[in-house]
C-alpha positions as a Markdown table, in Angstrom:
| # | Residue | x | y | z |
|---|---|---|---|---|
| 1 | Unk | 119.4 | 89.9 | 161.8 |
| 2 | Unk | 115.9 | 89.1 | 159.7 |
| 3 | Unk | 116.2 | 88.8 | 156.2 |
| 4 | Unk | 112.7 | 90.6 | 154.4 |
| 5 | Unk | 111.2 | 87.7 | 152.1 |
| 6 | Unk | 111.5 | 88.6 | 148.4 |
| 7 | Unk | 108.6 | 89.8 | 146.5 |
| 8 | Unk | 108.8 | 87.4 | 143.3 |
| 9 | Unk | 108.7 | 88.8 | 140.1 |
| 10 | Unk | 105.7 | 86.7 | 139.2 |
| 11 | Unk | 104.2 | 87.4 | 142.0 |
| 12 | Unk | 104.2 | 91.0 | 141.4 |
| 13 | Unk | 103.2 | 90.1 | 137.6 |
| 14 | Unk | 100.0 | 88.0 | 139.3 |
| 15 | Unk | 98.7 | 91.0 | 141.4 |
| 16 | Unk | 99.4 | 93.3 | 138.7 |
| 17 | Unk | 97.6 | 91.0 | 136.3 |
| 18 | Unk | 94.6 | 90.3 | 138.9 |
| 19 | Unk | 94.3 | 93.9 | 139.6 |
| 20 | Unk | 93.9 | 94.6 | 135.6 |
| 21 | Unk | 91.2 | 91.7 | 135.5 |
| 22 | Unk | 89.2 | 92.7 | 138.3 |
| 23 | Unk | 89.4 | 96.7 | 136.9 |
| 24 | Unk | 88.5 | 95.8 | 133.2 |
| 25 | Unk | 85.8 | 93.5 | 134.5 |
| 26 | Unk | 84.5 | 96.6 | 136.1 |
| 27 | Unk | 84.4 | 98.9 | 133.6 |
| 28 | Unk | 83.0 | 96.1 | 131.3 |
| 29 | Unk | 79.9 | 96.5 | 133.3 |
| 30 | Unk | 79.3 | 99.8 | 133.4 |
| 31 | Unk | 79.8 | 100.6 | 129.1 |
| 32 | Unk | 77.5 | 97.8 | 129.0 |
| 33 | Unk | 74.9 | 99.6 | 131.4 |
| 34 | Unk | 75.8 | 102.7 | 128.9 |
| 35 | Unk | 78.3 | 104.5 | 130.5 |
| 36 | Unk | 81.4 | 104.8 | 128.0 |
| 37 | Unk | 83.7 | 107.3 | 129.3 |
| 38 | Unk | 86.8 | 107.2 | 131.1 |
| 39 | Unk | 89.2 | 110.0 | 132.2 |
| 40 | Unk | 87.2 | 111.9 | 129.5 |
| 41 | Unk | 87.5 | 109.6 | 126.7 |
| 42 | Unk | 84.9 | 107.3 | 124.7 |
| 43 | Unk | 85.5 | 103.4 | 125.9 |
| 44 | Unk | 84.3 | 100.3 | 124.3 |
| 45 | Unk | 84.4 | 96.5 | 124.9 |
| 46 | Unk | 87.1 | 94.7 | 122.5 |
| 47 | Unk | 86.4 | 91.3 | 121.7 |
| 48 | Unk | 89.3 | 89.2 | 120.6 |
| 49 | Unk | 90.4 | 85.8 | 121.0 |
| 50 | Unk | 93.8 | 85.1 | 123.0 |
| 51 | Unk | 96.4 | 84.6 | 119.8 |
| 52 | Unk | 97.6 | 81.3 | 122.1 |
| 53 | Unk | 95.0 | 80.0 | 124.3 |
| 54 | Unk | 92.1 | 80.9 | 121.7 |
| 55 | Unk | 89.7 | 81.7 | 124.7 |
| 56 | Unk | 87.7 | 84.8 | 124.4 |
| 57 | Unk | 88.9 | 88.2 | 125.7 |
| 58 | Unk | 87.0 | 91.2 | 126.2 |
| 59 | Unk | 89.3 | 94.7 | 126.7 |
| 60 | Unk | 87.6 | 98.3 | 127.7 |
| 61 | Unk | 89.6 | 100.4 | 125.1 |
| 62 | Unk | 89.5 | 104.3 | 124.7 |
| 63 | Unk | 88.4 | 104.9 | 120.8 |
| 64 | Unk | 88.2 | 107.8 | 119.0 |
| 65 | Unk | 85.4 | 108.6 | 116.0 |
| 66 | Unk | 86.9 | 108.3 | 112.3 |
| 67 | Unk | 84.6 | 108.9 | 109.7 |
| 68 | Unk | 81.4 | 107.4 | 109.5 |
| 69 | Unk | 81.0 | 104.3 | 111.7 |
| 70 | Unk | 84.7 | 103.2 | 111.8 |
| 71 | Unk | 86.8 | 103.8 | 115.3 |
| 72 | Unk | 90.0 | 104.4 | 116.0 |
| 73 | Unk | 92.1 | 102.6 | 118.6 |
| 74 | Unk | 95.9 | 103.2 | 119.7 |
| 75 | Unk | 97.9 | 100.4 | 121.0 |
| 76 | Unk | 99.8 | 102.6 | 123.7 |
| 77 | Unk | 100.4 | 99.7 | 126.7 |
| 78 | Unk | 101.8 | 101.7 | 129.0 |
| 79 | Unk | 104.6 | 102.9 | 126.1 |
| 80 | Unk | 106.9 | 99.6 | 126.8 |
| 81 | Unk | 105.8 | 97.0 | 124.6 |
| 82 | Unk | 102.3 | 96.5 | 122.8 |
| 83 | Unk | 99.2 | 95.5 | 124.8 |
| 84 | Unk | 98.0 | 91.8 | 125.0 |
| 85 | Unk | 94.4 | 93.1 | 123.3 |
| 86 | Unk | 96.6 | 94.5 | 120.3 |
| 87 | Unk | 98.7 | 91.1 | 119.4 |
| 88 | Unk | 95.1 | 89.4 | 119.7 |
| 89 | Unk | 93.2 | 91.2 | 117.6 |
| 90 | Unk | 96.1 | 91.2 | 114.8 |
| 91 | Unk | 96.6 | 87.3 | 115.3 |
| 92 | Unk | 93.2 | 86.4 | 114.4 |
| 93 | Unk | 91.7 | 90.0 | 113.4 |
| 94 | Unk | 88.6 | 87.4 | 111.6 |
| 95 | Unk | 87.3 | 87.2 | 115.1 |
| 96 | Unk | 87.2 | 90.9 | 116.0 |
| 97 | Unk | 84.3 | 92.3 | 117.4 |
| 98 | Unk | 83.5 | 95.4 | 119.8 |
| 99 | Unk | 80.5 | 96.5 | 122.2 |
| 100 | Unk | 80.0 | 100.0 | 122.4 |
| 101 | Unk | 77.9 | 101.4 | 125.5 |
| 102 | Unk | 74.7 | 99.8 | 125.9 |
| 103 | Unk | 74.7 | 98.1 | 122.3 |
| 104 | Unk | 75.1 | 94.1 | 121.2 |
| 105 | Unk | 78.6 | 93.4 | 120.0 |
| 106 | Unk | 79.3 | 94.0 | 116.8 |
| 107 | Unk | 81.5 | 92.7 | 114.3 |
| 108 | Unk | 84.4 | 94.6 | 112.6 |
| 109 | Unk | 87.4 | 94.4 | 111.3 |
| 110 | Unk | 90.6 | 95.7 | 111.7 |
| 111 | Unk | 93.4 | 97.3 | 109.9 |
| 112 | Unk | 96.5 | 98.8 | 111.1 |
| 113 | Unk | 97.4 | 102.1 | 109.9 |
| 114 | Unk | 100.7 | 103.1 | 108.3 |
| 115 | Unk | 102.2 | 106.4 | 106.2 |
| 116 | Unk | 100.0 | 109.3 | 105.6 |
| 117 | Unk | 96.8 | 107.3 | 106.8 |
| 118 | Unk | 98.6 | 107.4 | 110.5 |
| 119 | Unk | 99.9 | 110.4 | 110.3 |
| 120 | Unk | 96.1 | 111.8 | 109.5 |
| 121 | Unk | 94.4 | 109.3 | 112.1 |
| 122 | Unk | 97.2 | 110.2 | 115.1 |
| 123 | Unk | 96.7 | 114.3 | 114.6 |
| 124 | Unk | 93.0 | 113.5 | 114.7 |
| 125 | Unk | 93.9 | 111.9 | 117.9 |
| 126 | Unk | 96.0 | 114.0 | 119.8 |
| 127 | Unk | 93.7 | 116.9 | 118.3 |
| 128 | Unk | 91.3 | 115.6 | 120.9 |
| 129 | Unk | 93.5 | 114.3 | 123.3 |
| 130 | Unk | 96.9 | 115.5 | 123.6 |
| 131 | Unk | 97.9 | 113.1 | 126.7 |
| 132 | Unk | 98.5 | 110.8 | 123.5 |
| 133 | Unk | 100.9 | 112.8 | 122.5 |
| 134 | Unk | 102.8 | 113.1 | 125.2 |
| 135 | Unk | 102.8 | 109.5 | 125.9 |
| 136 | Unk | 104.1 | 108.9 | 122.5 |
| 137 | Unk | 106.7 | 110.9 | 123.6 |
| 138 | Unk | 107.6 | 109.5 | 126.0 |
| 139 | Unk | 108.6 | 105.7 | 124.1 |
| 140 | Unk | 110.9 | 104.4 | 122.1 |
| 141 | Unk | 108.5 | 103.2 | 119.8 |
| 142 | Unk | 105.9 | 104.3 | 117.6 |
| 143 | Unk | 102.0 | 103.4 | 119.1 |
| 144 | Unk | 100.3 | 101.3 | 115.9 |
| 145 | Unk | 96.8 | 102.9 | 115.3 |
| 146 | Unk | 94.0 | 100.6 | 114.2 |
| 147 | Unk | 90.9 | 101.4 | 112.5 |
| 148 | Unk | 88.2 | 98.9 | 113.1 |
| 149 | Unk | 85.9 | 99.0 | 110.4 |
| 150 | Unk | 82.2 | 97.1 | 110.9 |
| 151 | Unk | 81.5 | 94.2 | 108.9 |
């Protein structure tokens, strides 16, 4: 009798993490030839820096308009745990810029929402796409919501 080789944790974690690479990379180049949308929703490049390694990061992110020139983000990641681009941009939120389609990065800076503020920010949100809401559901824990605000 064979035995099947085992598929490694870590080696599922790799592809997983190479296939996120190569489809970020992807839609990096198309905001930045002016095409922000995805699945419906307004996308733009998130610069951070990694809160470990320091190198640069750069994350498509859905946003959603809030008021004048600031945007709103909502750290959702899959509804397990936080995304990496959301513990990076808190860590060293000095550092924070963002590219919207066709435009220069620019500068902002962000701040975490809490109490009535979320509770405002999150029905604007789901107002214009429910999905949120029913992946908020669907986790344990509450999505933070982030307004980035330009420098």
């Amino acid at each position: 009798m064979r035995r099947r080789a085992a598929v490694s944790v870590s080696g599922m974690n790799a592809l997983s993490r190479w296939m996120q690479h190569t489809m970020n990379a992807r839609m990096n180049r198309k905001i930045r030839r002016g095409q922000g949308k995805f699945m419906g929703m307004d996308v733009l490049i998130l610069h951070t820096s990694g809160r470990r390694s320091g190198q640069p990061r750069e994350t498509p992110v859905t946003w959603f308009a809030d008021g004048s020139d600031a945007r709103l983000l909502v750290a959702s990641g899959g509804g397990r745990r936080n995304p990496d681009w959301y513990a990076n941009l808190m860590a060293k939120p000095e550092q924070a810029s963002i590219e919207l389609p066709g435009q220069d990065a620019a500068a902002v800076t962000p701040r975490e929402l809490d109490g009535a503020d979320r509770a405002q920010a999150w029905q604007r949100i789901i107002e214009l796409q429910p999905r949120y809401a029913k992946y908020q559901s669907k986790s344990d824990r509450e999505y933070p919501v982030v307004r980035l605000i330009p420098r």
